[in-house]
FIMI-385839 format. One record per residue: residue in three letters; y negated, x, z of N, C-alpha, C, O, CB in turn. Coordinates in Angstrom, 3 decimals. Glycine has a CB too. Example, Ala and Ser with C-alpha at 12.3 -4.5 7.8 and 13.67 -1.06 7.14 Angstrom:
BEGIN
NODE     r     nnorth      neast        nup    canorth     caeast       caup     cnorth      ceast        cup     onorth      oeast        oup    cbnorth     cbeast       cbup
NODE   ala      5.690     13.190      7.800      4.500     12.300      7.800      3.300     13.200      7.800      3.319     14.236      8.465      4.473     11.308      9.046
NODE   ser      2.250     12.850      7.080      1.060     13.670      7.140     -0.030     12.900      7.870     -1.138     13.409      8.039      0.598     14.084      5.725
REM end
This chain:
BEGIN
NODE     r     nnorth      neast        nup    canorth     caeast       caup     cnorth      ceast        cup     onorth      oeast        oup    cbnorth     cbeast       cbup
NODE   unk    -47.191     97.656     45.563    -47.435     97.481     44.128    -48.243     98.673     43.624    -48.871     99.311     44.468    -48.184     96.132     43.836
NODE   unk    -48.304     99.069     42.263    -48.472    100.107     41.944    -49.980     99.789     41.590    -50.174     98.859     40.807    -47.479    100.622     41.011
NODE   unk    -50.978    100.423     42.058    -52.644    100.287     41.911    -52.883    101.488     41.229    -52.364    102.526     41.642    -53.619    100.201     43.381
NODE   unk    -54.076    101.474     39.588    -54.238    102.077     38.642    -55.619    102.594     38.921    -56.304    101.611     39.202    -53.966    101.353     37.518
NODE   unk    -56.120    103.356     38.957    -57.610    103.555     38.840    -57.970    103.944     37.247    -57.509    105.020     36.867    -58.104    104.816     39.932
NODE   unk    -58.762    103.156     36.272    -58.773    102.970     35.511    -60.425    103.176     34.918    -61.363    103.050     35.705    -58.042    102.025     35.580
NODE   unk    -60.668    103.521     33.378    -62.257    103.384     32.777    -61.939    102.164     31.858    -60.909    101.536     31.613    -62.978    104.929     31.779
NODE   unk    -63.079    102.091     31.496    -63.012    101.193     29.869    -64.673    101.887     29.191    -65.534    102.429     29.884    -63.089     98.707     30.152
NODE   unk    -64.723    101.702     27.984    -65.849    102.188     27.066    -66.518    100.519     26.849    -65.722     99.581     26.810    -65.173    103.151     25.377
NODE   unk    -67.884    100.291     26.730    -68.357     99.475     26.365    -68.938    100.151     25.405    -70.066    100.574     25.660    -68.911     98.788     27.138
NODE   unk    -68.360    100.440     24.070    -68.826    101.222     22.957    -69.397    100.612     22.034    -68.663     99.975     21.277    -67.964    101.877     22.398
NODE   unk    -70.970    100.595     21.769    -72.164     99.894     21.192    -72.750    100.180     19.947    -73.511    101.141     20.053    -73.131    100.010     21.975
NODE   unk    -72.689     99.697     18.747    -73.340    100.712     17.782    -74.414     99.516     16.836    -73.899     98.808     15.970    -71.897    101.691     16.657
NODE   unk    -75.863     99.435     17.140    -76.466     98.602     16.878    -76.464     97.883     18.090    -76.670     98.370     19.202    -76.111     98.091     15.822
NODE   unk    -76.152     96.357     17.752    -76.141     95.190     18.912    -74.715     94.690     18.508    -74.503     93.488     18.664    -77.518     93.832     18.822
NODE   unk    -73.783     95.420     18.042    -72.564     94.849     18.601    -71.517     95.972     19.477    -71.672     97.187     19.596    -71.781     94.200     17.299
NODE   unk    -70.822     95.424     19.826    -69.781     95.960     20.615    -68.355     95.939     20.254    -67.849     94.851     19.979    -69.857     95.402     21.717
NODE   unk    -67.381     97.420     20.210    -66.254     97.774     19.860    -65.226     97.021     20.748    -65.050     97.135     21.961    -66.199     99.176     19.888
NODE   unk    -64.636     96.280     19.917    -62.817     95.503     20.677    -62.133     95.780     20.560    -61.491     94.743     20.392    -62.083     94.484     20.567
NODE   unk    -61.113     96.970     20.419    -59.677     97.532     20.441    -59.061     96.480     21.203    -59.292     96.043     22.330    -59.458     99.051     21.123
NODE   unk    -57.846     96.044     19.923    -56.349     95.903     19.944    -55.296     96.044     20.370    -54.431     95.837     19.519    -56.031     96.104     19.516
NODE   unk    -54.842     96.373     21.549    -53.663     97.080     21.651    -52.022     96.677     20.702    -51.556     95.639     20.231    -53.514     96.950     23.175
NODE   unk    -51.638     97.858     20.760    -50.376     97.538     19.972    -49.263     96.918     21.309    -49.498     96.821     22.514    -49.727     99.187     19.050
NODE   unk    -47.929     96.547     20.479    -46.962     96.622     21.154    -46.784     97.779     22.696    -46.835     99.009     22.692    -46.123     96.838     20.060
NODE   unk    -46.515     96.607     24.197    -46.521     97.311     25.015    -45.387     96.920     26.051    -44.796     95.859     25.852    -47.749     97.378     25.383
NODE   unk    -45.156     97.442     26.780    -44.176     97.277     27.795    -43.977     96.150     28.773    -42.930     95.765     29.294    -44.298     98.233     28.467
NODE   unk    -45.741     95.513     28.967    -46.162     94.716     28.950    -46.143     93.750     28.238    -46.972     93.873     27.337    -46.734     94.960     29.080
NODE   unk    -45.342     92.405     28.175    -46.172     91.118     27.246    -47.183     90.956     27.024    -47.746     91.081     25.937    -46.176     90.035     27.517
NODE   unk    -47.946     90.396     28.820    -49.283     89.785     29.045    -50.023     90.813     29.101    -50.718     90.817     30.117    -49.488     88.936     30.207
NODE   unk    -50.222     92.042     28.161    -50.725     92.710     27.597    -50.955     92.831     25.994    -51.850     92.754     25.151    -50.302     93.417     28.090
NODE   unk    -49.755     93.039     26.105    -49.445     93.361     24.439    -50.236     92.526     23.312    -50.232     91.295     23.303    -47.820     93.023     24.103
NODE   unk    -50.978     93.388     22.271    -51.436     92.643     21.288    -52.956     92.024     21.521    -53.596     91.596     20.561    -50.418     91.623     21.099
NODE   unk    -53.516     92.009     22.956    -54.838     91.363     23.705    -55.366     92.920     23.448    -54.754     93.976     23.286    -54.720     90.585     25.668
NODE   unk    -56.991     92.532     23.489    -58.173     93.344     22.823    -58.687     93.745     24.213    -58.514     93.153     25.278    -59.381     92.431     21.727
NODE   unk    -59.316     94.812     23.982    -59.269     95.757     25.545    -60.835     96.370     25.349    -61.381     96.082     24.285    -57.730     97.382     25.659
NODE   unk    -61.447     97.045     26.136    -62.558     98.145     26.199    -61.579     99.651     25.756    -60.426     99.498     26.160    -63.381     98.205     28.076
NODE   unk    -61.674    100.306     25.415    -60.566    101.200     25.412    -60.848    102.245     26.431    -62.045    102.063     26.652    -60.317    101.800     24.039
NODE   unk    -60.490    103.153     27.125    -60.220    103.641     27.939    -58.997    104.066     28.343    -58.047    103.863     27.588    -60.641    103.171     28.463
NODE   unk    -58.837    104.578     29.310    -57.456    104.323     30.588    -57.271    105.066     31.635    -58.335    105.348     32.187    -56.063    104.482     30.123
NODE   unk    -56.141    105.591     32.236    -56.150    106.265     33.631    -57.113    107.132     33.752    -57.490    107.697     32.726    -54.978    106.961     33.984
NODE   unk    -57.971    107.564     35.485    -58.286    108.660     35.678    -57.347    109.520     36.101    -56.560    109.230     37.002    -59.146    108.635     36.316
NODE   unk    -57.353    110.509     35.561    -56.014    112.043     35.945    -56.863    112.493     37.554    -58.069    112.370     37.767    -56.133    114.116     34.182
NODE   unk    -55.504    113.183     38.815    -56.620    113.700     39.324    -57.540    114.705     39.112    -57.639    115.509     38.186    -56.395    113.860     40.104
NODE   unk    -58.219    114.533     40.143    -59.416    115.386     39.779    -60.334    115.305     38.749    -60.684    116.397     38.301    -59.070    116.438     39.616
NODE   unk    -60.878    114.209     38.189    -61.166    113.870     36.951    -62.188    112.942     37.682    -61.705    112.249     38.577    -59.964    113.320     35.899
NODE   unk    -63.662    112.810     37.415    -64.642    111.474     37.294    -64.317    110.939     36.539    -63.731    111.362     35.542    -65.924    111.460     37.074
NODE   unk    -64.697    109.481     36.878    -64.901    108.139     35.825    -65.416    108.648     34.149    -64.912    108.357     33.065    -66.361    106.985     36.596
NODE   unk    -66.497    109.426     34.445    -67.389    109.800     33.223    -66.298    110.927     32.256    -66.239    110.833     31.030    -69.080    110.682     33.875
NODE   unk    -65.219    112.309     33.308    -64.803    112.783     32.409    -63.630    112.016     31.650    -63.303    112.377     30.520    -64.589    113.897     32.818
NODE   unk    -62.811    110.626     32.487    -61.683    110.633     32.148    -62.225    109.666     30.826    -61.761    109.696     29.686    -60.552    110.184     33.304
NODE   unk    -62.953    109.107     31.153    -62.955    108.210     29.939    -64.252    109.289     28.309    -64.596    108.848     27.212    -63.868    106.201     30.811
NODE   unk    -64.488    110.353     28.808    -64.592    110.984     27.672    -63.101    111.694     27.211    -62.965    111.698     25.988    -65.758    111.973     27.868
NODE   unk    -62.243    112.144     27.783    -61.319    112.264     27.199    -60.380    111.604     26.976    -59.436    111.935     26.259    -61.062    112.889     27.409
NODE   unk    -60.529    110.420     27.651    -59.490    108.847     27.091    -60.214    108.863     25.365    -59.502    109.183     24.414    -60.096    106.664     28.360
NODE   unk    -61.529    108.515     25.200    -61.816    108.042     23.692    -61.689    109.538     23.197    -60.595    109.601     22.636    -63.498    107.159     23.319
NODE   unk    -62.254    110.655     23.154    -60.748    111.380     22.237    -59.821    111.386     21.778    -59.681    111.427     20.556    -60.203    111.882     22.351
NODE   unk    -58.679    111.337     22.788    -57.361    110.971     22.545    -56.996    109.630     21.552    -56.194    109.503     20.627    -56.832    110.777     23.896
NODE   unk    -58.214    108.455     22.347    -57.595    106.892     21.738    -58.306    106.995     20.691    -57.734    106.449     19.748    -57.850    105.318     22.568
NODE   unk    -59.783    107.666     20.271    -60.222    107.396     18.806    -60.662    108.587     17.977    -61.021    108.339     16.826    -61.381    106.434     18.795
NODE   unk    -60.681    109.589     18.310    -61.027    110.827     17.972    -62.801    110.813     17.837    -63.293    111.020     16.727    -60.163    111.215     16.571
NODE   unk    -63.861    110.510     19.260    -64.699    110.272     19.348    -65.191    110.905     20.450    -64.319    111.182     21.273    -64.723    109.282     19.180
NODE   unk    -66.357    111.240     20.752    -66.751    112.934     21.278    -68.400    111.513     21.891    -69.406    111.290     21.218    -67.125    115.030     19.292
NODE   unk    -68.103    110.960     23.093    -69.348    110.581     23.662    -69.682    111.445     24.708    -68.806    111.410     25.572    -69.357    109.250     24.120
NODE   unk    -70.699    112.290     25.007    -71.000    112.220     25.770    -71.252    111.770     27.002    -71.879    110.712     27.058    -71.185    112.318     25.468
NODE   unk    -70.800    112.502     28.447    -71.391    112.481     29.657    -72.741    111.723     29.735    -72.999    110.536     29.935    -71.530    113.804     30.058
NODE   unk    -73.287    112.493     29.576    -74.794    111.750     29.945    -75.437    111.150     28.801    -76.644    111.228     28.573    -75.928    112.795     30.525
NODE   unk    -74.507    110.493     28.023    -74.946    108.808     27.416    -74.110    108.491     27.824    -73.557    108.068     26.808    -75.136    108.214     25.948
NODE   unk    -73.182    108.241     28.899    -72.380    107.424     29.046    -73.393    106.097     30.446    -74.265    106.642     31.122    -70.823    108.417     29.474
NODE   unk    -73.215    104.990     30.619    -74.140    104.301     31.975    -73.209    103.399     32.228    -72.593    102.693     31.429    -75.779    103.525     31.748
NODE   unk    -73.111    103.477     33.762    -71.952    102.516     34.381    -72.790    100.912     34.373    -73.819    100.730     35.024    -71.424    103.134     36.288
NODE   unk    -72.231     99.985     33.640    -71.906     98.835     34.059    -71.506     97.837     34.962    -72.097     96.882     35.467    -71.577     98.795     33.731
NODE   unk    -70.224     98.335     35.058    -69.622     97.062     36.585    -67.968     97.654     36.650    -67.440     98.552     35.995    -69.600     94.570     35.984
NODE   unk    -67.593     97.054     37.365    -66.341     97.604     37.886    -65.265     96.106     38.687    -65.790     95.329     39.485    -66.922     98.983     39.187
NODE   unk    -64.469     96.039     38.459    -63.684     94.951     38.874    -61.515     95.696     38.868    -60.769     96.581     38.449    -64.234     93.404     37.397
NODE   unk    -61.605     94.229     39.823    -60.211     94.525     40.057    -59.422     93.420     39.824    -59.685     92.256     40.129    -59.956     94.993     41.351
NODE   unk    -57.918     94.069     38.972    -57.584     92.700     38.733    -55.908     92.766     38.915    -55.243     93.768     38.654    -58.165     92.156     37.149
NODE   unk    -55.456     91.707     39.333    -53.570     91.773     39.924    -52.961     91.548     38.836    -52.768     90.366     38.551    -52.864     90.527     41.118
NODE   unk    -52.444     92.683     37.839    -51.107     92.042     36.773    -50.004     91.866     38.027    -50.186     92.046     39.230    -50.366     93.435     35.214
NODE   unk    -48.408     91.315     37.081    -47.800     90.771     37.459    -46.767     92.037     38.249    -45.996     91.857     39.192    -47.485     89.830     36.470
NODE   unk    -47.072     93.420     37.464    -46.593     94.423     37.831    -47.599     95.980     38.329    -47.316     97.178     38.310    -45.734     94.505     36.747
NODE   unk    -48.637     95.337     38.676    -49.846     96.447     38.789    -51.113     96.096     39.015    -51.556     95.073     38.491    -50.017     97.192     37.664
NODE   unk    -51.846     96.843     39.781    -53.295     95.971     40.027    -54.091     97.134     39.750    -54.101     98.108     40.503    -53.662     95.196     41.703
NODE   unk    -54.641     97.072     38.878    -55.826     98.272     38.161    -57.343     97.597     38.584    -57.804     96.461     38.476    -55.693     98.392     35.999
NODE   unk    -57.837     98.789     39.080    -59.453     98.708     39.441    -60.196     99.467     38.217    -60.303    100.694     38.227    -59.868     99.561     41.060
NODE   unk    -60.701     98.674     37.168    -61.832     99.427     36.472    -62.885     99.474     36.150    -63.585     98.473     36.001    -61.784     99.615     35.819
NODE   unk    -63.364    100.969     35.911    -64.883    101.200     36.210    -65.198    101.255     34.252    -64.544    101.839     33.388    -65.304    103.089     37.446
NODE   unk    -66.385    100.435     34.132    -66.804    100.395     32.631    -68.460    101.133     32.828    -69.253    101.191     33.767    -66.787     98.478     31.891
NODE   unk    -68.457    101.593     31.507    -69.686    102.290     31.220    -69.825    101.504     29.613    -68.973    100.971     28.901    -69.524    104.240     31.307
NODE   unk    -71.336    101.721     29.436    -71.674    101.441     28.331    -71.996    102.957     27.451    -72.473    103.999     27.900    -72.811    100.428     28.531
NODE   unk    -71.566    102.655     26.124    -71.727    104.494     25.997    -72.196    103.973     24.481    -71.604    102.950     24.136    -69.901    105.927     26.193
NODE   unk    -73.006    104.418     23.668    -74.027    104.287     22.650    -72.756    105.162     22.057    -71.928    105.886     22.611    -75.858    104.846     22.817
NODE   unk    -73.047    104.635     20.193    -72.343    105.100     19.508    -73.012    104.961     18.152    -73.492    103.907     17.736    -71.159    104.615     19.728
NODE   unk    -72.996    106.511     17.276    -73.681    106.731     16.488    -73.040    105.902     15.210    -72.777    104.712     15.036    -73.873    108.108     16.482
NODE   unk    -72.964    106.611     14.726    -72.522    106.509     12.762    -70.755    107.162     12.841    -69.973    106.957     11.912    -73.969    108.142     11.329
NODE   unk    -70.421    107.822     13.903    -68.956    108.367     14.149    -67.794    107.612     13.816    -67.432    106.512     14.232    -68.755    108.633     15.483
NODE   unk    -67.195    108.503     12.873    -65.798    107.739     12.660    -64.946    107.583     13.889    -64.935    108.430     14.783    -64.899    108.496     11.622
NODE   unk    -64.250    106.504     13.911    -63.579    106.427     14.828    -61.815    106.417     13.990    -61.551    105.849     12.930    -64.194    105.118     15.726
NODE   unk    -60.922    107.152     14.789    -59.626    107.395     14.272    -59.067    106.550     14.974    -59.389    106.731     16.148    -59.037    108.687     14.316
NODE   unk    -58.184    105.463     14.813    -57.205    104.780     15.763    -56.098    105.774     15.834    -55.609    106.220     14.796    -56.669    103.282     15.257
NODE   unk    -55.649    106.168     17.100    -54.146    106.874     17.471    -53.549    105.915     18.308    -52.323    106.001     18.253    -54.167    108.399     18.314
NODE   unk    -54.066    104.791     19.271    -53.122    103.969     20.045    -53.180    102.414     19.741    -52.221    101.643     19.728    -53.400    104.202     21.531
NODE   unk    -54.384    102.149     19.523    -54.436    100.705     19.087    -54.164    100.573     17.813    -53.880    101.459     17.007    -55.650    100.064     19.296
NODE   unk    -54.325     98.646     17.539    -53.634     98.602     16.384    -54.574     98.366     15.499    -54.332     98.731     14.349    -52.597     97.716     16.325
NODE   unk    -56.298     97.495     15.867    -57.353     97.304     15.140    -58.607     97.024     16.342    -58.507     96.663     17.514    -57.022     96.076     14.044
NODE   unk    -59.866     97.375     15.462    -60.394     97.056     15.782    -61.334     95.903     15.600    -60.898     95.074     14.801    -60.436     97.730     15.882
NODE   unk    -62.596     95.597     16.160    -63.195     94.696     15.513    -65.117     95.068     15.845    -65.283     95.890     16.746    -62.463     93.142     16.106
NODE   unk    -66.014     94.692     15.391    -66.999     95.044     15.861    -67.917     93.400     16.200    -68.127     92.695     15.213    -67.581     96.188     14.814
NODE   unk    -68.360     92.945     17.454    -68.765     91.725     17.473    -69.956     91.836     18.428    -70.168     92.680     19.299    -67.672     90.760     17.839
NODE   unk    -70.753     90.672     18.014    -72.189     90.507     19.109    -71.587     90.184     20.548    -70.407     90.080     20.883    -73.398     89.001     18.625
NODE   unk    -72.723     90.059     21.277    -71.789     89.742     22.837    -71.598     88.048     22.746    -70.838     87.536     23.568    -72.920     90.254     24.658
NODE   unk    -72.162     87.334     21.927    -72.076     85.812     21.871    -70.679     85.838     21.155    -70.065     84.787     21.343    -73.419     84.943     20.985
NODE   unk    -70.225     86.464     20.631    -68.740     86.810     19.565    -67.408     86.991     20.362    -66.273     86.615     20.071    -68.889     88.426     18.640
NODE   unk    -67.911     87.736     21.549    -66.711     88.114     22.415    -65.719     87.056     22.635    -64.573     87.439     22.398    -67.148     88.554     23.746
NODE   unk    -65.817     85.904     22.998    -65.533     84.817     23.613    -64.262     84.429     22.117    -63.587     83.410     21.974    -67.145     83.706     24.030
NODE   unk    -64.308     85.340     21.450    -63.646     84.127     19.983    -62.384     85.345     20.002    -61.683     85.330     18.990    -64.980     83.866     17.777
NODE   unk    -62.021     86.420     21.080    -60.830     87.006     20.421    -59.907     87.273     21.752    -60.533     87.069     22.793    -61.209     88.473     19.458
NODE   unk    -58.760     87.621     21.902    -57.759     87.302     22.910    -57.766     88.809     23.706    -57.355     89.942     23.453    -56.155     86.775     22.174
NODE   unk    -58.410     88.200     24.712    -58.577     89.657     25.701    -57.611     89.783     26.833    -57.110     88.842     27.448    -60.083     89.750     26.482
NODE   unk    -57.401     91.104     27.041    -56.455     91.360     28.148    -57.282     90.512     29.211    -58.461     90.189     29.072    -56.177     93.084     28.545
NODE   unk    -56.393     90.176     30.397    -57.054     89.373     31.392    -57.669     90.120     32.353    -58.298     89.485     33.200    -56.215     88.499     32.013
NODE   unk    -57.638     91.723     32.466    -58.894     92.031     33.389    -59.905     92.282     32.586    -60.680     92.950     33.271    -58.783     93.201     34.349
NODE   unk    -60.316     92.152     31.628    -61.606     92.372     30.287    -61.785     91.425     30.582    -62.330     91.275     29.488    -61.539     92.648     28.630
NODE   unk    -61.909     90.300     31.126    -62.423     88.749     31.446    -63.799     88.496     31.553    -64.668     87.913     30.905    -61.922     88.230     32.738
NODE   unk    -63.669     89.311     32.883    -64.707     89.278     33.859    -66.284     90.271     33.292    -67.472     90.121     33.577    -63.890     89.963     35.351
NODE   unk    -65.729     91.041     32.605    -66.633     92.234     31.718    -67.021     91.802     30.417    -67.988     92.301     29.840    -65.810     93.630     31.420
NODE   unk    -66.143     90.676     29.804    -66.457     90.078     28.419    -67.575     88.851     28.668    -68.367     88.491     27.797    -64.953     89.454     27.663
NODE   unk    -67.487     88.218     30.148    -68.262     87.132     30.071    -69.627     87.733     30.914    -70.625     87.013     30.954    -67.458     85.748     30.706
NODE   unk    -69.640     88.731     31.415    -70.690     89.449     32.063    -71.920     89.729     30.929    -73.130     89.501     30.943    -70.041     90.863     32.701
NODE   unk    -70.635     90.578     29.550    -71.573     90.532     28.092    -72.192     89.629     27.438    -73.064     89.972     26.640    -71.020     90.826     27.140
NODE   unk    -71.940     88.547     27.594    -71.848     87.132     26.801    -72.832     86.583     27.675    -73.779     86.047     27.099    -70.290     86.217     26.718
NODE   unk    -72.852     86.579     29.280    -74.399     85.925     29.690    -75.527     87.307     29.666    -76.660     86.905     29.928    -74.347     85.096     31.611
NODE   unk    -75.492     88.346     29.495    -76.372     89.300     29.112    -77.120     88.890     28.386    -78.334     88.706     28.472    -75.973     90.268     28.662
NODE   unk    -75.896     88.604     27.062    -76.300     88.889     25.503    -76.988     89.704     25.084    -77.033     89.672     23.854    -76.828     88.083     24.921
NODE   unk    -77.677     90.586     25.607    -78.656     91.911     24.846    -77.773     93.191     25.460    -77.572     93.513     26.631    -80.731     92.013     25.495
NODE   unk    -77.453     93.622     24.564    -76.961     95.350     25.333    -77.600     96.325     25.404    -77.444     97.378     26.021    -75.971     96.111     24.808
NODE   unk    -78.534     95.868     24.585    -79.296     97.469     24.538    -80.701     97.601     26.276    -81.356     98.625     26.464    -80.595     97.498     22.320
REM end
């Protein structure tokens, strides 16, 4: 089976946290479920660079390396792929964010998470937020 090595952004601005949408995907039990945004590491690429140039690409957003702080990391079996991903929490100013791949976003507290339809490896990282409850 095909195994993904994967980021996600836990992108913070205040005390809530960014939920990207995904659009229409190739995937069903994907498609349309709210994600960390992120995605593949290329080789040769750290966790820290791929997912600064994943949110480029996915929002036209310039975080920094060293504000970026790893979180947690989990692995999870789709029906066609088993992706291992590594999340960071990465502070986010006043920056516009451009959607180029998703379809919306949303901005919610970590007690909020629980109320919108997440891809099923964001599970484990949405309820990690939710017994936190403080991000900062």
């Amino acid at each position: 089976m095909l195994r993904l090595n994967v980021v996600g952004a836990i992108l913070v601005r205040g005390n809530k946290i960014l939920c990207a949408q995904r659009g229409a995907g190739k995937f069903d039990y994907v498609s349309y479920k709210y994600e960390f945004p992120g995605g593949k590491i290329e080789p040769g690429e750290s966790p820290e660079e791929a997912l600064h140039r994943e949110l480029q690409e996915e929002m036209k957003i310039n975080i920094s390396i060293d504000d970026m702080h790893y979180f947690d990391e989990i692995e999870h079996e789709y029906p066609d792929f088993i992706i291992h991903m590594k999340t960071f929490i990465c502070p986010l100013g006043n920056e516009k964010i451009v959607l180029t791949e998703h379809k919306n976003i949303k901005w919610l507290l970590p007690g909020e998470l629980g109320g919108v339809d997440w891809a099923p490896a964001d599970f484990p990282i949405v309820n990690e937020l939710i017994e936190r409850g403080n991000i900062n």
